[in-house]
C-alpha positions in Angstrom: -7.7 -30.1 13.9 -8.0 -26.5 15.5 -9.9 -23.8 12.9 -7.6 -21.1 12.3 -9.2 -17.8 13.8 -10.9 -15.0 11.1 -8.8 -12.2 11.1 -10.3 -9.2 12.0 -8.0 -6.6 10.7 -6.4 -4.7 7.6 -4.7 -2.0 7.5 -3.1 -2.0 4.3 -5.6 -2.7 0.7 -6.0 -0.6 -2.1 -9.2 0.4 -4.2 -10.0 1.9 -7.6 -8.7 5.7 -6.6 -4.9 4.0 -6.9 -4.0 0.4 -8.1 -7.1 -1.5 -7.1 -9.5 -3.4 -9.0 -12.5 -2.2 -6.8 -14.1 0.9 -6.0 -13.9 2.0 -2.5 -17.5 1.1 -2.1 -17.3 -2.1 -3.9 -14.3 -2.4 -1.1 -15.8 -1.5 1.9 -18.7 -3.8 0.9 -16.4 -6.7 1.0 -14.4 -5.7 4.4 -18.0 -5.7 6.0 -19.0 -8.7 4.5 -16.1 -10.4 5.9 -16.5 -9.3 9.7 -13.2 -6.8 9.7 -13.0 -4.4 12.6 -10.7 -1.7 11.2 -9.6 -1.3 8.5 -7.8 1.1 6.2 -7.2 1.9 2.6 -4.1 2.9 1.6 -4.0 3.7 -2.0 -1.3 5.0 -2.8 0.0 8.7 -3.2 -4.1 9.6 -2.8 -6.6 9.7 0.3 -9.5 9.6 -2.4 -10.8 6.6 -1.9 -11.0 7.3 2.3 -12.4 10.7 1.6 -15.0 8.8 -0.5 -16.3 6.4 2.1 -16.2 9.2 4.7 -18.4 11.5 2.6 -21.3 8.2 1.8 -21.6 8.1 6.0 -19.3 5.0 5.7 -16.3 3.8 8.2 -17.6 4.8 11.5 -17.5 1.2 12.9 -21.1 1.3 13.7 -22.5 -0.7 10.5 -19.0 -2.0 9.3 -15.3 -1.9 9.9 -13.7 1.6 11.4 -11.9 3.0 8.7 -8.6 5.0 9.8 -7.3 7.5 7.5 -4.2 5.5 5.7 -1.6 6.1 2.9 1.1 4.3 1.2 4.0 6.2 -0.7 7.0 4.5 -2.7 9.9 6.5 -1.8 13.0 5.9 -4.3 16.5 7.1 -3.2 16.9 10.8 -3.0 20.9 12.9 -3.3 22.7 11.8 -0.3 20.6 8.3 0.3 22.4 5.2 0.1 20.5 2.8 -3.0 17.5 0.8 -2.1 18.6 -2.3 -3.4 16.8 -4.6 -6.3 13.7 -3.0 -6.5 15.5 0.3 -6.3 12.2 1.8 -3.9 11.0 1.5 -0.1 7.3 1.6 0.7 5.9 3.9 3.6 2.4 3.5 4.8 1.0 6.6 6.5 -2.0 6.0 9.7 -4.1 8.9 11.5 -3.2 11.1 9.1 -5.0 14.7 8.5 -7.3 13.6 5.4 -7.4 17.5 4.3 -3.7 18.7 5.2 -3.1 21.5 2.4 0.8 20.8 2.4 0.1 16.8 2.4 -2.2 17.4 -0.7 0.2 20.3 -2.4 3.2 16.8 -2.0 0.3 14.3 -3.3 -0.7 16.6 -6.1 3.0 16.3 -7.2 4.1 12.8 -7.2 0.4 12.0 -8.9 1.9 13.8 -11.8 5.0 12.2 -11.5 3.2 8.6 -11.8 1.1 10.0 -15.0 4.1 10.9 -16.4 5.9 7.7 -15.1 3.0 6.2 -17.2 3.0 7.7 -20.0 6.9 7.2 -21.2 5.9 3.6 -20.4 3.6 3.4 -22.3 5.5 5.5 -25.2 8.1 2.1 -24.6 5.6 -0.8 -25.1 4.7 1.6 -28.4 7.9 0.9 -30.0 8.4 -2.3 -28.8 4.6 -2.8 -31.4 2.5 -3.0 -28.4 0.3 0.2 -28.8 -2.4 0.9 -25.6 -4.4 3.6 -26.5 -7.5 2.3 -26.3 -7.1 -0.2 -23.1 -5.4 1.9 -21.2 -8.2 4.2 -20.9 -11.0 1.5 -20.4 -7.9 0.2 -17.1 -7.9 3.7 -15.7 -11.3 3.9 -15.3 -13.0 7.2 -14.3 -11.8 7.2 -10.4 -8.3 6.9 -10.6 -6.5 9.7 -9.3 -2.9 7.8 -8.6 -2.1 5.7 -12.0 0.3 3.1 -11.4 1.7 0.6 -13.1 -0.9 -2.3 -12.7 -3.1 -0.3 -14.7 -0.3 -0.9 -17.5 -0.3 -4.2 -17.0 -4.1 -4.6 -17.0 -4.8 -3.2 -20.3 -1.8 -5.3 -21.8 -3.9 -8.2 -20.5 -6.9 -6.6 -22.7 -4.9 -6.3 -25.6 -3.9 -9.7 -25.6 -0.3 -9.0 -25.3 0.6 -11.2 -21.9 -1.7 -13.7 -19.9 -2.1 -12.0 -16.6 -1.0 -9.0 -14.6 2.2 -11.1 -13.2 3.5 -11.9 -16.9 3.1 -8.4 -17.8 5.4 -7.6 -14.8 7.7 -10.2 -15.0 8.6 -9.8 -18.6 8.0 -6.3 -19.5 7.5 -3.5 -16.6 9.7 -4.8 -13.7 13.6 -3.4 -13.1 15.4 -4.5 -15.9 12.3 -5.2 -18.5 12.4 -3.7 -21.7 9.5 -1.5 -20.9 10.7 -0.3 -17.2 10.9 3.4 -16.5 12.3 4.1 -13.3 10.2 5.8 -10.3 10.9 9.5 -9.4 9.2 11.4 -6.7 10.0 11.5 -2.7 12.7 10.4 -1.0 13.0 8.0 2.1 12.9 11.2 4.2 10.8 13.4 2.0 8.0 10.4 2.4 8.7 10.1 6.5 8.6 14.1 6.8 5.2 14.1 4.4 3.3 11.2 6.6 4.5 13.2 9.9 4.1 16.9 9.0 -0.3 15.5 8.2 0.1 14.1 11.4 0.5 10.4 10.6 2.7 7.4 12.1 4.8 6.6 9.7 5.5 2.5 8.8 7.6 0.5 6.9 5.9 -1.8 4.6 6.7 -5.0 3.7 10.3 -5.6 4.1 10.8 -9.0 6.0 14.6 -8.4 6.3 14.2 -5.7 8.6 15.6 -7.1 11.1 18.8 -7.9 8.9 19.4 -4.1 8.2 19.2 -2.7 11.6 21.6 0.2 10.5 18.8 1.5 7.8 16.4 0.9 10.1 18.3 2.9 12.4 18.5 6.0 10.0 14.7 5.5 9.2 14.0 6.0 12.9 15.9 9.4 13.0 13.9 10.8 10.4 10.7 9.3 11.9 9.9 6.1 11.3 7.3 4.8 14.2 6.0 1.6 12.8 6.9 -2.0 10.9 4.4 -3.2 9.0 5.1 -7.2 10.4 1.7 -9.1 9.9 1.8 -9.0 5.7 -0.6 -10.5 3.7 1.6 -14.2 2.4 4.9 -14.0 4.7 3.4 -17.0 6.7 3.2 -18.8 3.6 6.2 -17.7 2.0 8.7 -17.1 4.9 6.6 -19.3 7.7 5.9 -18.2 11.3 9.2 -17.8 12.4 10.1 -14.6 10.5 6.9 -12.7 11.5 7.9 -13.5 14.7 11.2 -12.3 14.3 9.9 -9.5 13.1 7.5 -8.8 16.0 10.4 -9.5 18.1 12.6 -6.9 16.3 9.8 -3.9 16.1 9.4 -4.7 20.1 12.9 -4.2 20.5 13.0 -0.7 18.6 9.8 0.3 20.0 8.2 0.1 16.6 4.9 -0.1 16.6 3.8 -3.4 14.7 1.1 -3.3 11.9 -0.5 -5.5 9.5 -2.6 -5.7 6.5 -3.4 -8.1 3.3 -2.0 -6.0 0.7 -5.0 -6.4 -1.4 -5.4 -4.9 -5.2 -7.6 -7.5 -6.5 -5.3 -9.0 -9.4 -4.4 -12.3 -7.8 -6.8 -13.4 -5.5 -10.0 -12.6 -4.2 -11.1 -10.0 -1.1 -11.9 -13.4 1.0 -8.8 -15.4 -0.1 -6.9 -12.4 1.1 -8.2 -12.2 4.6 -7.7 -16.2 4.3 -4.1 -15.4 4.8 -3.8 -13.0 7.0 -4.1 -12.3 10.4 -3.3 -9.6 12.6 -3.8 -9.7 16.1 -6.2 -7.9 17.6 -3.6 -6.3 20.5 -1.7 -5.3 17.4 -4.9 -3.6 15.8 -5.3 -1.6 19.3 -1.6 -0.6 19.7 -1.8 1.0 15.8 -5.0 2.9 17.1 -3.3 3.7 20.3 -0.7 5.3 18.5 -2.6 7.2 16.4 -5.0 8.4 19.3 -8.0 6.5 18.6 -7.5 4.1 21.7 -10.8 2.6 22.7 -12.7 3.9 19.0 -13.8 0.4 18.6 -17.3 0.0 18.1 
């Protein structure tokens, strides 16, 4: 029986500045204890947890992973866009981009209030429904979150005792169609592209394992600046098998996409090691993100 090889690679996790249980220390601790090579942290809507790391001397790739500047932003259908389907929302990660870009913070500044506010009507909801958070919520938050998000929500209903686990919470309460679901506003498909580009960033599509089944969105995603497919995800080759992240290597070849990959870690469901368990992202694929980003050859 042949080992499976340790993967080496993540470039998509999120810490405590965003949705994730630990803080960036806490996760940068854990990607060097592993063995990863790069890495980055894309919290979302917030470069806090990068800007972190960078300030404590940490990321450089000499005494841990090399930690590339990284975003992810949940774009919901703007005037003019066709809908986005079931979940109503398409993810776009953000690599190499300018940490410090005034107009990239001036666009972060405003969806961040757009998620507290998002927040707070839900949590005005789960009120009436005679599930009151006023004290968890605070405790979930923590003092380094700059990007609230929903998982918080569902945290502190674990606390109260109202649902068993982060994934009941969501399932019966804050997903589309819940009683307690508020829809997302904030940046639309373009809006996000433009933001990731105009800081100097490639822009990728995460997680969507039809891609290659909606080659027309794809299509109009590339004209407004898509560069990347985010194809080795944390679980496909569990969930979908092989074949379809092969399809969709295939497919980002074939639109010159460039092909990225990452665990998708918060921290809820499994542990930092289970999550590198199941992923793996080869290491040509690592040096073709950096490549594009102009960090060819930064590996220690």
């Amino acid at each position: 029986m042949t080992t499976p090889a340790r993967n080496r690679f993540d470039f998509h996790c999120h810490s405590a500045a965003s949705d994730g249980r630990d803080p960036p220390e806490v996760l940068y601790a854990e990607m060097r204890r592993w063995g990863l090579r790069a890495a980055s942290i894309t919290d979302h809507d917030t470069l806090e947890g990068y800007r972190t790391l960078r300030a404590a001397g940490l990321g450089g790739g000499n005494d841990g992973p090399l930690l590339i500047p990284g975003i992810e932003i949940n774009a919901v259908a703007a005037a003019g866009e066709p809908f986005l389907g079931a979940l109503g929302e398409r993810h776009f990660l953000g690599y190499g981009l300018a940490a410090d870009d005034p107009g990239l913070a001036a666009t972060l500044a405003r969806q961040q209030a757009l998620r507290r506010a998002r927040i707070e009507e839900t949590v005005a909801r789960l009120r009436e429904l005679g599930m009151p958070l006023d004290e968890q919520l605070g405790a979930a938050l923590g003092p380094q979150v700059s990007a609230a998000g929903r998982p918080h929500v569902a945290r502190a209903m674990v606390a109260a005792g109202y649902t068993e686990s982060v994934e009941t919470a969501f399932r019966d309460w804050l997903s589309r169609g819940c009683p307690a679901y508020v829809p997302r506003r904030g940046l639309g498909e373009r809006e996000a592209i433009e933001a990731i580009r105009t800081a100097g960033g490639l822009a990728v599509l995460a997680h969507t394992v039809d891609a290659p089944d909606i080659p027309d969105t794809i299509s109009r995603l590339q004209d407004w600046g898509l560069g990347g497919l985010e194809v080795y995800y944390g679980g496909y080759a569990r969930t979908f098998g092989q074949a379809a992240i092969e399809r969709l290597a295939a497919f980002a070849a074939e639109r010159g996409l460039v092909a990225t990959g990452g665990s998708d870690y918060h921290g809820d469901t499994m542990s930092h090691e289970a999550a590198q368990g199941s992923l793996w992202v080869p290491a040509a694929a690592a040096a073709a993100l950096l490549k594009a980003i102009g960090l060819a050859g930064a590996l220690p």
